[in-house]
C-alpha positions as protocol buffer text, in pm:
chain_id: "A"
residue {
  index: 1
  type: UNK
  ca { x: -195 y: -745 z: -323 }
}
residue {
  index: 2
  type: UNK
  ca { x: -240 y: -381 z: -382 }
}
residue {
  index: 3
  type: UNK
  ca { x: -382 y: -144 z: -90 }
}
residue {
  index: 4
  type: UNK
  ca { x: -501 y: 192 z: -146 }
}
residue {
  index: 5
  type: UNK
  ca { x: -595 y: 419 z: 196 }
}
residue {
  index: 6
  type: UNK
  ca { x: -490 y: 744 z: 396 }
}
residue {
  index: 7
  type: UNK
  ca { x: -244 y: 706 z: 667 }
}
residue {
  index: 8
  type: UNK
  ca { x: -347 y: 988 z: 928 }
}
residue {
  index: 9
  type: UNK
  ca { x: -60 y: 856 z: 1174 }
}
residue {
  index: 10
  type: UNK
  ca { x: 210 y: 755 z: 1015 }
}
residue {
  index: 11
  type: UNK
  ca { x: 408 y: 613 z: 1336 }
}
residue {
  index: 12
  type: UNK
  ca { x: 107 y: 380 z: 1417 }
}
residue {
  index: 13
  type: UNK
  ca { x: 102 y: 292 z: 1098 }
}
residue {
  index: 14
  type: UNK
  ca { x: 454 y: 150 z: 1086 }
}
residue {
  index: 15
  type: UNK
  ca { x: 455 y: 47 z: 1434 }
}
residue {
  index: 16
  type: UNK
  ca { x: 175 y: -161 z: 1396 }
}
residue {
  index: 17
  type: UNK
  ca { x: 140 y: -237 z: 1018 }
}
residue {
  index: 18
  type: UNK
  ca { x: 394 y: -180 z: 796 }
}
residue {
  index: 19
  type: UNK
  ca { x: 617 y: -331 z: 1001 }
}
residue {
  index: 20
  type: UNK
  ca { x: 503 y: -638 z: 1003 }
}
residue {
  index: 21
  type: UNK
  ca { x: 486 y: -681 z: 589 }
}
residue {
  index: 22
  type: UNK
  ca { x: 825 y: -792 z: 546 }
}
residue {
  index: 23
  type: UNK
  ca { x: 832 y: -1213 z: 609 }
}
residue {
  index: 24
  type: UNK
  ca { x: 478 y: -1158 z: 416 }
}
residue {
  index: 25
  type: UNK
  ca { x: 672 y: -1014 z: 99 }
}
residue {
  index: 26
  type: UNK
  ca { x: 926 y: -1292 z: 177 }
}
residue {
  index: 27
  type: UNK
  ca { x: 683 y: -1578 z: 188 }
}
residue {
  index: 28
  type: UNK
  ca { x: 487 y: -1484 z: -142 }
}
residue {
  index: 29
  type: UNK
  ca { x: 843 y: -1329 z: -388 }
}
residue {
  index: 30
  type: UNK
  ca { x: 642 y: -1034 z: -316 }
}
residue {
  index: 31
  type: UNK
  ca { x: 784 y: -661 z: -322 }
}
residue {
  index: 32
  type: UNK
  ca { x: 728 y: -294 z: -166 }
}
residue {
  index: 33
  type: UNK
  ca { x: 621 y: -32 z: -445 }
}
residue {
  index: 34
  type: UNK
  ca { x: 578 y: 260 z: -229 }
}
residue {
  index: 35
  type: UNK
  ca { x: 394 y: 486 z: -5 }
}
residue {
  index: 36
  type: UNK
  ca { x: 306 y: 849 z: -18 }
}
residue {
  index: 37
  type: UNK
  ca { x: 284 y: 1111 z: -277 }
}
residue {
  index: 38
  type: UNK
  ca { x: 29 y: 1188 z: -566 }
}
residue {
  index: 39
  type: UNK
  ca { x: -75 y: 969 z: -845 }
}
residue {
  index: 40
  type: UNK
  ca { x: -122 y: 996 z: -1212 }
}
residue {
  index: 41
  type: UNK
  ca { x: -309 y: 743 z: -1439 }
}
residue {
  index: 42
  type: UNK
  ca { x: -132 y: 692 z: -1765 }
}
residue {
  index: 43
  type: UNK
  ca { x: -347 y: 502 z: -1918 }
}
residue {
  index: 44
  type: UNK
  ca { x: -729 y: 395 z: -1877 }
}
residue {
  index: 45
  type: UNK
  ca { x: -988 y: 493 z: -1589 }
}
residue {
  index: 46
  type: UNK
  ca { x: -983 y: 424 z: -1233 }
}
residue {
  index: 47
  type: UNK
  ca { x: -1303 y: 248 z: -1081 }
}
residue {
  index: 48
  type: UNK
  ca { x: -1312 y: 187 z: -734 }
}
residue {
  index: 49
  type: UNK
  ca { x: -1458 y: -182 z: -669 }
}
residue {
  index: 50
  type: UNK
  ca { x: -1526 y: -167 z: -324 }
}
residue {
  index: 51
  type: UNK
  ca { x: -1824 y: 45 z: -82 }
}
């Protein structure tokens, strides 16, 4: 699963969210990339699918 989004409060977001994605990870041999930052494509285009 990949999620893309803006956080606008970051202590609701783990409080309520983030939180609460561990057992998930657990149950599927998932894992936690990361949060935050900027981004830079390396290679190709990025298309939104979605809206």
């Amino acid at each position: 699963m990949i999620l893309m989004g803006a956080v606008t409060d970051k202590g609701a977001f783990i409080a309520r969210y983030a939180s609460k994605l561990p057992p998930v990870y657990e149950k599927y041999d998932g894992h936690y990339l990361g949060m935050g930052g900027t981004h830079k494509w390396w290679m190709g285009e990025f298309r939104c699918v979605f809206g």
